[in-house]
Backbone as a printed PyTorch tensor [residue, N CA C, xyz], in Angstrom:
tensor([[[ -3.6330, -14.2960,   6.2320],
         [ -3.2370, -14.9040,   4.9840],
         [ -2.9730, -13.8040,   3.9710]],

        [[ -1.8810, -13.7460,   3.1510],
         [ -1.8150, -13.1410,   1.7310],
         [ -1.5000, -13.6860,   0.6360]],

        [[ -2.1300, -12.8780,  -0.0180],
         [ -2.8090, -13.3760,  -1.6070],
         [ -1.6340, -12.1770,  -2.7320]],

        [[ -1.0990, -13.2700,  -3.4790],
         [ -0.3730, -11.6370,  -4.5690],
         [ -1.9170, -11.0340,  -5.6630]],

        [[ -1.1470, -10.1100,  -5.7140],
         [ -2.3040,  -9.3950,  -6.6820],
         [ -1.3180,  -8.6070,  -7.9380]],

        [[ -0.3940,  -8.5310,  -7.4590],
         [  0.7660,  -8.1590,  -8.8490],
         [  2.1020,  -8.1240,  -8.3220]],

        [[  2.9100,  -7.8000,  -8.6740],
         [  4.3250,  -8.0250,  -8.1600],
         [  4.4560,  -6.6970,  -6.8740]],

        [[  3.6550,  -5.6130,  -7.3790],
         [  4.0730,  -4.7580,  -5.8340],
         [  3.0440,  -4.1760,  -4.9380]],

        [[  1.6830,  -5.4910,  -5.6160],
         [  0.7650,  -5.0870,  -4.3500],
         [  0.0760,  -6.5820,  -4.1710]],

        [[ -0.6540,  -6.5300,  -2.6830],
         [ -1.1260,  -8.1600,  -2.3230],
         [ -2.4740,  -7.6640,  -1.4160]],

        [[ -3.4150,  -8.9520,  -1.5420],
         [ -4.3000,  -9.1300,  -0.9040],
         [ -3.4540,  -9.7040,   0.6590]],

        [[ -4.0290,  -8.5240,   2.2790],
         [ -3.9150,  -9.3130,   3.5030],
         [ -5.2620,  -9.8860,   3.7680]],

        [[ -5.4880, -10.9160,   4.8290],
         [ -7.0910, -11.2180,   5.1860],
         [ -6.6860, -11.7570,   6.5810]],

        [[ -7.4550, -10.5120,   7.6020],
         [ -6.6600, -10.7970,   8.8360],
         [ -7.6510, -12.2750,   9.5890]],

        [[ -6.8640, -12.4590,  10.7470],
         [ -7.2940, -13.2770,  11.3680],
         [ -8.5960, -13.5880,  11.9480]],

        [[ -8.9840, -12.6660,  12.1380],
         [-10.2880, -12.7970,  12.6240],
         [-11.2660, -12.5760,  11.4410]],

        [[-11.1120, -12.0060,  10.2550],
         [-11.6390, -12.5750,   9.1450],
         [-11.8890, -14.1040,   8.9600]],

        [[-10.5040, -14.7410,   8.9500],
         [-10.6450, -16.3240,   8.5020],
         [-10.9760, -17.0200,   9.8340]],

        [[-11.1460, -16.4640,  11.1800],
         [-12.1590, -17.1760,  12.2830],
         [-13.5410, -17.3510,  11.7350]],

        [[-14.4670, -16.3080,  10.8740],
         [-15.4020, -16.2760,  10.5830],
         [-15.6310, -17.2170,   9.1860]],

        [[-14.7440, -17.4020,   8.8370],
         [-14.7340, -18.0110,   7.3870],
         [-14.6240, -19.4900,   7.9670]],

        [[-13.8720, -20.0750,   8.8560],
         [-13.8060, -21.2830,   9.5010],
         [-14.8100, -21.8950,  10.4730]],

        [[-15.6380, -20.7870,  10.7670],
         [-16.5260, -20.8520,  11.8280],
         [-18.0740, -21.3130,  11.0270]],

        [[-17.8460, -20.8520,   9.4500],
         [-18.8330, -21.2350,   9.1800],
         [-18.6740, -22.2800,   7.6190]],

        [[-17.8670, -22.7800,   7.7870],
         [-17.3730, -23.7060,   6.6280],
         [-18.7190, -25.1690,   6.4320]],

        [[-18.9790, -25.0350,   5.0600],
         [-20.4580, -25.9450,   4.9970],
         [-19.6610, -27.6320,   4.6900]],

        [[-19.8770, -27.9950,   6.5640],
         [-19.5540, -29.3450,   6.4560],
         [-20.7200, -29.6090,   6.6740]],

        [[-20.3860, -31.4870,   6.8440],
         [-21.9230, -32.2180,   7.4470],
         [-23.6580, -31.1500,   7.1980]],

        [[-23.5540, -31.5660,   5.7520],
         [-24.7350, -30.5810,   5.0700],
         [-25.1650, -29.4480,   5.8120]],

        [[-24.1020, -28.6380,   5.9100],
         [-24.9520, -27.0710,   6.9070],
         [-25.2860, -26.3150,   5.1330]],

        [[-26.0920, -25.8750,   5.3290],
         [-26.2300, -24.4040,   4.0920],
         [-25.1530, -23.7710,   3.9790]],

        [[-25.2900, -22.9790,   3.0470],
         [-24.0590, -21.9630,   2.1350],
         [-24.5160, -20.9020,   3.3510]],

        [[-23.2980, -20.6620,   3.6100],
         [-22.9750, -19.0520,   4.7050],
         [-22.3330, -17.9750,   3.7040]],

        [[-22.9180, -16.7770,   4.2170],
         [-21.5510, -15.8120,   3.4160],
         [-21.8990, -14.3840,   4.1060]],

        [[-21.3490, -13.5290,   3.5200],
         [-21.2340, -12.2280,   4.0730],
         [-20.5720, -11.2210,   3.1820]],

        [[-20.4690, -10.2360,   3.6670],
         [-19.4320,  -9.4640,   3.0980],
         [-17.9320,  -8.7430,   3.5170]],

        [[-17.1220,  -8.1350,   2.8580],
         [-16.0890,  -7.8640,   3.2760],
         [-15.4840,  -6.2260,   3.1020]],

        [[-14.9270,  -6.2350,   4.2140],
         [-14.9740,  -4.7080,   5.0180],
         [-13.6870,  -4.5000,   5.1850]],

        [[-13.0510,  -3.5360,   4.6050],
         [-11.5740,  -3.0450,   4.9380],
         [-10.8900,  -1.9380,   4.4070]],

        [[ -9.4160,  -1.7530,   3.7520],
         [ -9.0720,  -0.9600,   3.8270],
         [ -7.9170,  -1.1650,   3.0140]],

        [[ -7.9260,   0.3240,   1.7470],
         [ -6.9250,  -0.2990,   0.5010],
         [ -5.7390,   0.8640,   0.6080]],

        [[ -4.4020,   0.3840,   0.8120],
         [ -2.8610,   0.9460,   0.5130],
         [ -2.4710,   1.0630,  -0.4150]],

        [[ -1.4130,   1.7270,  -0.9310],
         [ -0.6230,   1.8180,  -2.0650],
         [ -0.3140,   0.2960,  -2.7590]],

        [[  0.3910,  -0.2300,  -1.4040],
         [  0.9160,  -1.8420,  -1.8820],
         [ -0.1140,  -3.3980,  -1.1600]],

        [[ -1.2040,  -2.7680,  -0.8460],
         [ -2.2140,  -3.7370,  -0.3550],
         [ -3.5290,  -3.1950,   0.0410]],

        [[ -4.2790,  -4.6300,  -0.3830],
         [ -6.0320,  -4.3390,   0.0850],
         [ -5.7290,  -4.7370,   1.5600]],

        [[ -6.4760,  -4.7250,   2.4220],
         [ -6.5020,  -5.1890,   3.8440],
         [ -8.3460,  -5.6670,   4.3630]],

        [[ -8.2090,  -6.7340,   4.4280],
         [ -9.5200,  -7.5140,   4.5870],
         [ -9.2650,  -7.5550,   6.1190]],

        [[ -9.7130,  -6.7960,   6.7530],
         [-10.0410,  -6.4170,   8.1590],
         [-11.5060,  -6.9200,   9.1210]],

        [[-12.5560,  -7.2180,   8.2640],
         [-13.6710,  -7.2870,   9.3000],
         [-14.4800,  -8.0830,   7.9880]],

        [[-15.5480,  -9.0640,   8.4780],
         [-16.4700,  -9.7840,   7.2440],
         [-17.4870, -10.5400,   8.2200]],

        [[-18.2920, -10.3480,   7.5350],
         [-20.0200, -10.0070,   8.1390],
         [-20.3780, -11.6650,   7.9780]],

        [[-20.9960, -11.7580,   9.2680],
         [-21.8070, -13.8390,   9.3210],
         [-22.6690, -13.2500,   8.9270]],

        [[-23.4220, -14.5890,   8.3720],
         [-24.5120, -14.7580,   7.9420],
         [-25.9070, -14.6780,   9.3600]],

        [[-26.8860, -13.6470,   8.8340],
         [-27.8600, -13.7470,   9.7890],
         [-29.3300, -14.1840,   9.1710]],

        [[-30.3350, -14.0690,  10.6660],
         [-31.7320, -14.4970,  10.0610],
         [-32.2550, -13.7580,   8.8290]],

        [[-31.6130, -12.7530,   8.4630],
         [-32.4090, -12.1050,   6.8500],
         [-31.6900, -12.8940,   5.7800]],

        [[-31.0690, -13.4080,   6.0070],
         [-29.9500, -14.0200,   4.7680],
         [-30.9530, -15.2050,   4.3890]],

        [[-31.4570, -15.4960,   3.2670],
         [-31.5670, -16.8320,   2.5790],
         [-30.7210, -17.7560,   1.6680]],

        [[-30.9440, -19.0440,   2.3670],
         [-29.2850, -20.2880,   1.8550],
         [-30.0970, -21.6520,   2.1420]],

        [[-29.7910, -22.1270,   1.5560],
         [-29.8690, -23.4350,   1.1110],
         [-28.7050, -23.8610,   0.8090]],

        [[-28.4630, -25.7650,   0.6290],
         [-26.8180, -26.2120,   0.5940],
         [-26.3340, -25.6970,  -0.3320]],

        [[-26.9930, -25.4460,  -1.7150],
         [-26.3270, -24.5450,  -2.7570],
         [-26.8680, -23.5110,  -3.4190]],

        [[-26.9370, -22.5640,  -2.4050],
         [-27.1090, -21.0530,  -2.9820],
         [-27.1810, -20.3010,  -1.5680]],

        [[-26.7450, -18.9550,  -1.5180],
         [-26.8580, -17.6240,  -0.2500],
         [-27.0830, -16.9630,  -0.8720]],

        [[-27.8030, -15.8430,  -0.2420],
         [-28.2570, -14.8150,  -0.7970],
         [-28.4240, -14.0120,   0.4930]],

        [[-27.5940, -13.0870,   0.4770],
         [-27.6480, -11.6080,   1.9470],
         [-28.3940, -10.6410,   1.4700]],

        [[-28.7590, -10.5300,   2.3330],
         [-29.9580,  -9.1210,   2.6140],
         [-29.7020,  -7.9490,   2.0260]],

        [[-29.4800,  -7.0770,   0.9760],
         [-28.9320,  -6.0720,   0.9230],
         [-29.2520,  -4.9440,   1.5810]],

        [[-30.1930,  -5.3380,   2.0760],
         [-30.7600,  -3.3270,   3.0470],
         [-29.6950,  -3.7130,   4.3470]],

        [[-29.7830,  -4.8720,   4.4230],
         [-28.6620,  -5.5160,   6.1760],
         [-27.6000,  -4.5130,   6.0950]],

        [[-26.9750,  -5.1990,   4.9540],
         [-25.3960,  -5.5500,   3.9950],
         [-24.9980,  -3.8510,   3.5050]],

        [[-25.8290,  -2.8430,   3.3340],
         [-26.0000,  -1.5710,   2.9620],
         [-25.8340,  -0.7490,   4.3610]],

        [[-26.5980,  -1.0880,   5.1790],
         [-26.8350,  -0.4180,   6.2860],
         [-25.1970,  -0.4440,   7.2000]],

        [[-24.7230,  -2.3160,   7.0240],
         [-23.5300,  -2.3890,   7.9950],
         [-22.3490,  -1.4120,   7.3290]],

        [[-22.2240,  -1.9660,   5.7310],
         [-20.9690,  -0.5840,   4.9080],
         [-21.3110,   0.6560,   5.2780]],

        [[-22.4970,   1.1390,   5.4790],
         [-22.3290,   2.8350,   5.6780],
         [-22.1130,   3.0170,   7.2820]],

        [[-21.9760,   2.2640,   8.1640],
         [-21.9280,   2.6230,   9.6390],
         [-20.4120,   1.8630,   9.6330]],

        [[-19.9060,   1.4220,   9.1750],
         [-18.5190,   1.0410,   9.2200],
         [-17.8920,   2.0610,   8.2420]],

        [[-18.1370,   2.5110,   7.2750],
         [-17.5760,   4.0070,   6.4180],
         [-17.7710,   5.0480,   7.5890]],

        [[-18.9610,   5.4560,   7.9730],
         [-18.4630,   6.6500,   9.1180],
         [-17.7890,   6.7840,   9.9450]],

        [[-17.7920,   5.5480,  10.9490],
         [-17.1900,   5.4600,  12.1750],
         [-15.5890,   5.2960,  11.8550]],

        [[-15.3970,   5.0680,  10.6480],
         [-14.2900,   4.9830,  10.4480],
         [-13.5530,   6.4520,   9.2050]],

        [[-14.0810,   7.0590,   9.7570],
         [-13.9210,   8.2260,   8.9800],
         [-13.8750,   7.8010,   7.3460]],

        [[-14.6720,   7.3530,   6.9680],
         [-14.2140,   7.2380,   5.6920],
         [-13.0920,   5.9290,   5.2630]],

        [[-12.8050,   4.9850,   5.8460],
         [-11.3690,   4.6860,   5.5940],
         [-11.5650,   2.9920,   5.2830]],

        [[-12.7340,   2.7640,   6.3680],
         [-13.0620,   1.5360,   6.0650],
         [-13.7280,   1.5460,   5.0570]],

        [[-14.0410,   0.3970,   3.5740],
         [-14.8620,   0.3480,   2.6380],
         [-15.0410,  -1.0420,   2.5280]],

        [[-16.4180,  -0.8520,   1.3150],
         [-17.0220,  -2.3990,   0.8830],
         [-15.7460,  -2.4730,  -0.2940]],

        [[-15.1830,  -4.2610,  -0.0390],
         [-14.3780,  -4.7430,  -0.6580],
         [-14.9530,  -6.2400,  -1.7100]],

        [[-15.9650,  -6.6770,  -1.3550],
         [-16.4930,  -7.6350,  -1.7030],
         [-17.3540,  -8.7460,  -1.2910]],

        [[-17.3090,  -9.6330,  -1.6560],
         [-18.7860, -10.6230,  -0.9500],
         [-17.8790, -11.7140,  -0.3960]],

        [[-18.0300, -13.5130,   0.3090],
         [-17.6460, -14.0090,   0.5270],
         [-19.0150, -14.9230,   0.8700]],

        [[-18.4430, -16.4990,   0.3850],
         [-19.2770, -17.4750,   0.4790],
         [-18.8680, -18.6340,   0.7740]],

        [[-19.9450, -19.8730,   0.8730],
         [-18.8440, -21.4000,   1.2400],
         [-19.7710, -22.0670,  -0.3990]],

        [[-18.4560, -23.0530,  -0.0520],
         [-19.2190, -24.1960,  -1.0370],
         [-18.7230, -25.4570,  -0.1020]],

        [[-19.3600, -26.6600,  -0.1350],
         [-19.6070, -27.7640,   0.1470],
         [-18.3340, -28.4530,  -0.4740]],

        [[-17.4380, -28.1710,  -1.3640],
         [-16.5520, -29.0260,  -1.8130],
         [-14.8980, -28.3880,  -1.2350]],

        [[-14.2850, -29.6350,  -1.4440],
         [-12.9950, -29.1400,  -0.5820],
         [-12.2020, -28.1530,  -1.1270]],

        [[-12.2180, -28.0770,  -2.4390],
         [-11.5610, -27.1740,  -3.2660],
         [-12.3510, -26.5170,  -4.0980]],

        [[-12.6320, -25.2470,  -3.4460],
         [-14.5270, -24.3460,  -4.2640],
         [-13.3730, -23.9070,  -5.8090]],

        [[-14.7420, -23.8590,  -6.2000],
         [-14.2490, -23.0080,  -7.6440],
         [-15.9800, -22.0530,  -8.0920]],

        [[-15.7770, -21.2000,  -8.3700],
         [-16.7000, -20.3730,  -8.6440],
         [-17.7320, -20.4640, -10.3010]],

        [[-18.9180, -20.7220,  -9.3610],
         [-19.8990, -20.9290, -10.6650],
         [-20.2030, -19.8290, -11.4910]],

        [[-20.5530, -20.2790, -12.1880],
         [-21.6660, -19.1130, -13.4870],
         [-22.2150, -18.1100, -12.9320]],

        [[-23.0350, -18.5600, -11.9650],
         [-23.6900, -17.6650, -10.9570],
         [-22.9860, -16.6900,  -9.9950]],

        [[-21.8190, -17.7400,  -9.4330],
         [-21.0950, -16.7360,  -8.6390],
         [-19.8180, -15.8750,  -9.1560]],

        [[-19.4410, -16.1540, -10.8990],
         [-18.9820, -15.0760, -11.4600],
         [-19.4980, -14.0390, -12.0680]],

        [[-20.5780, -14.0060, -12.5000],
         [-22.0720, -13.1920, -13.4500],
         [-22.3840, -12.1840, -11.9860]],

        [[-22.4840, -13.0640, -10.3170],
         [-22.4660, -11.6950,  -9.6970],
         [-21.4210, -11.0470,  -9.0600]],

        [[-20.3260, -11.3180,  -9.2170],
         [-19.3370, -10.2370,  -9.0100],
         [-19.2810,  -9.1430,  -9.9260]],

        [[-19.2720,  -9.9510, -11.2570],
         [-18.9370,  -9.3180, -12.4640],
         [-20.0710,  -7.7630, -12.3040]],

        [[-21.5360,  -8.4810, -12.1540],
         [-22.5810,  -7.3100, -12.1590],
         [-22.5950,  -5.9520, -11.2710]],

        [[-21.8440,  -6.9600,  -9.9060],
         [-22.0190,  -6.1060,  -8.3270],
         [-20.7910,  -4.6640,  -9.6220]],

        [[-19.9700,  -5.1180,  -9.6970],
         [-18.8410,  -4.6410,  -9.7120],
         [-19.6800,  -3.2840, -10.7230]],

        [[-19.8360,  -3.6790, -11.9620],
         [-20.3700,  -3.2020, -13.0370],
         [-21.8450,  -2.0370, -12.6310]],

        [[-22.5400,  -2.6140, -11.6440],
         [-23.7790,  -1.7440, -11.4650],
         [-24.0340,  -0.8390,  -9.7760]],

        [[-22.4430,  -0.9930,  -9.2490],
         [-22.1930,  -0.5190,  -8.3060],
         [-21.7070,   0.6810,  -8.0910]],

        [[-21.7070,   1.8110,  -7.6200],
         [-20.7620,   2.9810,  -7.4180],
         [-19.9870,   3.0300,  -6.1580]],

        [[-18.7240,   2.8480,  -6.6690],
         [-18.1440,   3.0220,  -5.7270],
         [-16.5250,   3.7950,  -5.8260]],

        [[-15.7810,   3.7730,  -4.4010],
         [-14.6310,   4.0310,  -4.4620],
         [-13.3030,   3.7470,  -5.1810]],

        [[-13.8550,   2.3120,  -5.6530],
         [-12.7020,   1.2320,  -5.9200],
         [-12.7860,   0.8740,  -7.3980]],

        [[-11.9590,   0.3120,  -8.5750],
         [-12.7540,  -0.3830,  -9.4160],
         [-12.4140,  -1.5940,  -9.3910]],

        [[-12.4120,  -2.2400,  -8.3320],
         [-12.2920,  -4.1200,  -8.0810],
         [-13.5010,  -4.1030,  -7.0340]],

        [[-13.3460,  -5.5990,  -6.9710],
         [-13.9230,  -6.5740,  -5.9920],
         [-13.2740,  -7.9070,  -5.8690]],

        [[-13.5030,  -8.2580,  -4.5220],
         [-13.0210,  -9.2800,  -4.1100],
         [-14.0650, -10.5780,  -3.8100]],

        [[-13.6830, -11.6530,  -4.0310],
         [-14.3880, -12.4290,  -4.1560],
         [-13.5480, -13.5750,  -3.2730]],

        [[-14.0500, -14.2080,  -2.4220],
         [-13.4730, -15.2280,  -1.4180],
         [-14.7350, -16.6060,  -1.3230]],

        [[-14.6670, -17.8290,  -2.1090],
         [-15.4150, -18.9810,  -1.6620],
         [-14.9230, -19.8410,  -0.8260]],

        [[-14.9640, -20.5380,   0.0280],
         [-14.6470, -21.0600,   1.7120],
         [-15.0160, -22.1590,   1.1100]],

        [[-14.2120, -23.0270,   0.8000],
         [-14.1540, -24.6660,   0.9360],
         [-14.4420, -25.2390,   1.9750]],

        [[-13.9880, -26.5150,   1.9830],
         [-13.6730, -27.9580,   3.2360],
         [-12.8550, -27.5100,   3.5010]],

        [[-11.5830, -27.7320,   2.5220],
         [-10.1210, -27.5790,   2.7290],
         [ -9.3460, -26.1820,   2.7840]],

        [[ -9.6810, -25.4180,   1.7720],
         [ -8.8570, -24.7630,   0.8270],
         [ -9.9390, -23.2460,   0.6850]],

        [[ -9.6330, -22.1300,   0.2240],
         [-10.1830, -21.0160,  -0.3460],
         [-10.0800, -20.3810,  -1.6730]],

        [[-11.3220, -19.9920,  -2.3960],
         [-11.0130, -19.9490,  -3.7170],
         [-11.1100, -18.2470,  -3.8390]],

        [[ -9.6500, -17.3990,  -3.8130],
         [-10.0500, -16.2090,  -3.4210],
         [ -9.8250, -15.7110,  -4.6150]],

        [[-10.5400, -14.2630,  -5.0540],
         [-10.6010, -14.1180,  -6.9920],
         [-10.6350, -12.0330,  -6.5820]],

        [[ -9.8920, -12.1250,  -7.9930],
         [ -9.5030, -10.2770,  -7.7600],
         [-10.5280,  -9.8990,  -9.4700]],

        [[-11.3830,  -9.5010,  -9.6790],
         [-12.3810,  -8.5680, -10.3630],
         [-12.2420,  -7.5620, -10.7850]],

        [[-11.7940,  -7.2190, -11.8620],
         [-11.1580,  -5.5270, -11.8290],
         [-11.6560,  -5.6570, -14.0620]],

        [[-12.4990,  -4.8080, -13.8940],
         [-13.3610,  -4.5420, -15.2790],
         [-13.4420,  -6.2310, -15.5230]],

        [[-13.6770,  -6.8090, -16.8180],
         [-14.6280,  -7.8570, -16.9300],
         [-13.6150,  -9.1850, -16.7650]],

        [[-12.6580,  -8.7580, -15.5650],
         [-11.8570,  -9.9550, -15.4420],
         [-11.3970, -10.3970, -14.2980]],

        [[-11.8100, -11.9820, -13.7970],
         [-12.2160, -12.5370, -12.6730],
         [-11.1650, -13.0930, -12.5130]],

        [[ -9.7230, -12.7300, -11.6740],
         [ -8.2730, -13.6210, -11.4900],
         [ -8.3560, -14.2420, -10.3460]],

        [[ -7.9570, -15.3410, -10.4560],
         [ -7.7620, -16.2300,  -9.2620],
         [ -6.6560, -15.5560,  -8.4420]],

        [[ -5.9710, -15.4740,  -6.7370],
         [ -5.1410, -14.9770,  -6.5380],
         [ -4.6660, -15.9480,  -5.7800]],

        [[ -3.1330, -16.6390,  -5.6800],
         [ -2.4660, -17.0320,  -5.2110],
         [ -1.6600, -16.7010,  -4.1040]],

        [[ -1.3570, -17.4520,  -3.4020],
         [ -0.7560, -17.5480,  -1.7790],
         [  0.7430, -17.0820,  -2.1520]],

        [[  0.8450, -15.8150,  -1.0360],
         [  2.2260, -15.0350,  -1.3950],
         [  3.3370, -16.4860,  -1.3740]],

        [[  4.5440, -16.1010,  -1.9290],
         [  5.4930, -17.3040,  -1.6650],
         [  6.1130, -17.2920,  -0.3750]],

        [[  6.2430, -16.7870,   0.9070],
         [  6.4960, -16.7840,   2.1230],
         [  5.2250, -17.0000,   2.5830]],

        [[  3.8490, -17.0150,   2.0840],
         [  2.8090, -17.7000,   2.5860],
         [  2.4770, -19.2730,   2.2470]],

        [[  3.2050, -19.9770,   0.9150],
         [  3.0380, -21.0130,   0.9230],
         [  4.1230, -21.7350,   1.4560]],

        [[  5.3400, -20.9140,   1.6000],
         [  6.1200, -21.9820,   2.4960],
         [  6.1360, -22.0120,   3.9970]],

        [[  5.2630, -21.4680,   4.5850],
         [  4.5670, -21.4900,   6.0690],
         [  3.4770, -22.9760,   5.6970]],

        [[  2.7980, -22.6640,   4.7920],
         [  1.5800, -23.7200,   4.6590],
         [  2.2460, -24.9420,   4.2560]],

        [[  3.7440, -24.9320,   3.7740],
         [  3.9340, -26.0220,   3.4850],
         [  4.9090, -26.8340,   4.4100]],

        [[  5.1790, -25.5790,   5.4100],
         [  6.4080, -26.4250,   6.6530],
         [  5.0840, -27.0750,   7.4720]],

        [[  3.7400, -26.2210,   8.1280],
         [  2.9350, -26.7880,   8.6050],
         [  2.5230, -28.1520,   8.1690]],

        [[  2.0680, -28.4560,   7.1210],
         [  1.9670, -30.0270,   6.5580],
         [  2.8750, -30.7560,   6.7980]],

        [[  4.4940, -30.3820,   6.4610],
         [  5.4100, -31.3400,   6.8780],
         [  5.9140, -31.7810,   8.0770]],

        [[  5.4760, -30.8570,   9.1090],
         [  5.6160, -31.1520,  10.4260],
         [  4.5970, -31.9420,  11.3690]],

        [[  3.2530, -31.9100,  10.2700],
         [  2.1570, -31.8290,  10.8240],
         [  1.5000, -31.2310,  11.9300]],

        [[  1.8150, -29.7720,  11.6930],
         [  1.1310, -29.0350,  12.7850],
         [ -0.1540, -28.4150,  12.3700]],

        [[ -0.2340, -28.6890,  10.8530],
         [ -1.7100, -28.1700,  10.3410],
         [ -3.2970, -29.2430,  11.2270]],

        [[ -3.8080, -28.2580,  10.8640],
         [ -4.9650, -28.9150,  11.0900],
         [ -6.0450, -28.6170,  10.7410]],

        [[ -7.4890, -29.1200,  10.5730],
         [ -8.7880, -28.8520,   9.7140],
         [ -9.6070, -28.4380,  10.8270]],

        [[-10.1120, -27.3480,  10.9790],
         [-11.0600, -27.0170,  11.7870],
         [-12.7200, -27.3090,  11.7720]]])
C-alpha cells in the first residue's frame, strides 16, 4: 500500500507488513495488538518493510496495548546491525475495534512524546491504527500529527476492486 506524504515523497507498507496487520485485526472482542515498525527511508519514500506481532511481554486489553520496550529496543538494534545500519525504527502500530480507527488523546500525546523524547535518525514517526475495515495511517514530524492518504493510483486499484467485487475482508 502507499500513502502520499507530499507531492515528491510517499509512505510504501509492504506486503507482508499488512499480513501482520490483518492477521491481527481486533474482531470478535480479541484485545488491541500492536508492534512496531522497521524499515527504510529514500530520497522520495519511507519503506515500511518488516513490523513486529504482539508477544507474551506486551500488555492489552480491548482498549489499550502497551509493548515491552526492553523487547521493542532489543529487536531495533539487531535489525540496525544486521542491516548495516540501513534498517531503522519508523514508528509504532496498533488496532482499534472500530471499522474506521481514528486516533485518541492517548494515542496522539504518545507519538507526539515518542517522537519528542527519542533520539534518533529521523525527525518523524509513523503512526498506523488497524481497523475492521480501513487503516488510520498518520505522518508526525515536530508537533504535527497528519493523516496520510492513499496514493491516487492506489485508490483507483481499491476502487476497481469494490466495483468488481474482488475485494474482500479478511
Amino acid at each position: 500500500m502507499k500513502y502520499n506524504i507530499s507531492n515528491n515523497k510517499f509512505l510504501e507498507i509492504s506486503p507482508e507488513a499488512i499480513d501482520v496487520f490483518e492477521k491481527h485485526k481486533q474482531t470478535h472482542r480479541k484485545k488491541e495488538a500492536g508492534g512496531i515498525l522497521l524499515g527504510r527511508c529514500y530520497k522520495d519514500r519511507i519503506f515500511i518493510e518488516h513490523v513486529t506481532s504482539p508477544n507474551s511481554s506486551d500488555k492489552s486489553g480491548l482498549t489499550f496495548f502497551k509493548r515491552n520496550k526492553n523487547r521493542a529496543q532489543h529487536i531495533v538494534n539487531e535489525e540496525w546491525r544486521d542491516s548495516e545500519g540501513a534498517k531503522i525504527y519508523l514508528g509504532e502500530w496498533h488496532t482499534h475495534s472500530e471499522p474506521y480507527p481514528k486516533p485518541s488523546k492517548i494515542d496522539r500525546d504518545m507519538i507526539s512524546n515518542m517522537l519528542k523524547d527519542t533520539i534518533m535518525e529521523i525527525n518523524f514517526l509513523i503512526t498506523i491504527i488497524v481497523g475492521t475495515h480501513d487503516y488510520w495511517v498518520g505522518y508526525q514530524k515536530g508537533k504535527k500529527l497528519t493523516r496520510l492518504k492513499y496514493t491516487e493510483k492506489q485508490k483507483r486499484g481499491l476502487m476497481q476492486k469494490l466495483l468488481t467485487g474482488k475485494w474482500r475482508v479478511k
